[in-house]
C-alpha positions in Angstrom: 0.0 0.0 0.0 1.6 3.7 -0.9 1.7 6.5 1.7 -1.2 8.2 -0.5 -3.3 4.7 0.0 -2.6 4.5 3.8 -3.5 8.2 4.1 -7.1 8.0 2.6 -7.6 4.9 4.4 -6.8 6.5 7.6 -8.9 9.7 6.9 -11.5 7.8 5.4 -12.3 5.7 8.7 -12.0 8.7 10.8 -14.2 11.6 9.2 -16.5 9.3 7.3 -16.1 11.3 4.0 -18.5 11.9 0.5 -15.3 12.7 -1.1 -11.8 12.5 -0.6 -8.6 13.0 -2.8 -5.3 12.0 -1.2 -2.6 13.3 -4.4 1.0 12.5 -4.0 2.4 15.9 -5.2 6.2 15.1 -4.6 6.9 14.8 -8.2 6.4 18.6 -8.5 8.9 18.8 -5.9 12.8 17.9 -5.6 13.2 15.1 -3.5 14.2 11.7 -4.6 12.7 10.2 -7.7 9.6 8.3 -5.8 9.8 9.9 -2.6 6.2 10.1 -1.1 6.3 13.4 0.9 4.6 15.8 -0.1 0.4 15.8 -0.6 -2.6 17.4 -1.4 -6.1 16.4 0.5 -9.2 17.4 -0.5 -12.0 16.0 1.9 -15.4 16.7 2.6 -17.3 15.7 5.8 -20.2 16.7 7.8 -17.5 16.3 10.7 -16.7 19.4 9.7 -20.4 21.3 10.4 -19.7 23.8 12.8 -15.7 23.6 13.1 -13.1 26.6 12.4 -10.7 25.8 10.1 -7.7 25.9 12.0 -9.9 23.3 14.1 -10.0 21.1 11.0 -6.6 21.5 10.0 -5.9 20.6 13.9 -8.0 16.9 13.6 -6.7 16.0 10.8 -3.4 16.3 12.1 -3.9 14.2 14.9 -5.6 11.1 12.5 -2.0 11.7 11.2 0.5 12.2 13.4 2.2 9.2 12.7 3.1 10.6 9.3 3.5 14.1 10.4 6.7 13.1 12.4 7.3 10.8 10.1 7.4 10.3 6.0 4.8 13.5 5.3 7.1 16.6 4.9 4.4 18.8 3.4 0.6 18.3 3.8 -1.8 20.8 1.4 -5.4 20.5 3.2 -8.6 21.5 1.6 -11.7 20.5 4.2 -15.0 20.9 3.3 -18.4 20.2 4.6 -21.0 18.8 1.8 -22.9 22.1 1.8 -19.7 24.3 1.1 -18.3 22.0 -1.2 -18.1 23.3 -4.8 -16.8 19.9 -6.6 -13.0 21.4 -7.2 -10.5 22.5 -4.8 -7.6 24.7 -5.6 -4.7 23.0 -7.2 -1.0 24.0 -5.2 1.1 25.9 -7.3 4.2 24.9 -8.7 7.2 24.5 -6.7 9.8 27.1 -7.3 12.7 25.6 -5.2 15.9 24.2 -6.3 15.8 22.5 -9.9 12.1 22.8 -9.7 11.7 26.7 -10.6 
């Protein structure tokens, strides 16, 4: 199972969601040549109804801070309840560090 597959998996059983994306988004990145690191969540969850998004930010976290101290060096999070979700989230812009700019 990749990082990207354990990820969902793990966010899936805690928040319950009607649609996640888990992208590995270390490609656009320079690190190793199939280094999981780097990722981009999209998830939307009524667990979200009535929580701040610093709050949101702050529970997913903890459903992953295994990976935070561990493999996960950068973690893009778009959380959404059903009724503010739009279908799309913003995609992260490209990476302007080291060979990658």
């Amino acid at each position: 199972m990749s990082l990207a597959e354990h990820i969902q998996q793990k966010l899936s059983d805690a928040f319950t969601p009607t649609h996640i994306e888990v992208d590995c988004e270390s490609h656009m990145h320079n690190v190793p040549e199939g280094a999981e690191m780097h990722f981009r969540v999209v998830l939307v969850s009524e667990a979200f109804t009535g929580v701040r998004k610093v709050q949101r930010h702050q529970k997913v976290y903890a459903v992953l801070a295994d990976e935070m101290a561990g493999p996960i060096h950068a973690l893009a999070l778009h959380l959404y309840t059903g009724e503010e979700w739009a279908g799309q989230a913003p995609q992260s812009p490209q990476c302007l560090g080291a060979s990658k700019g």
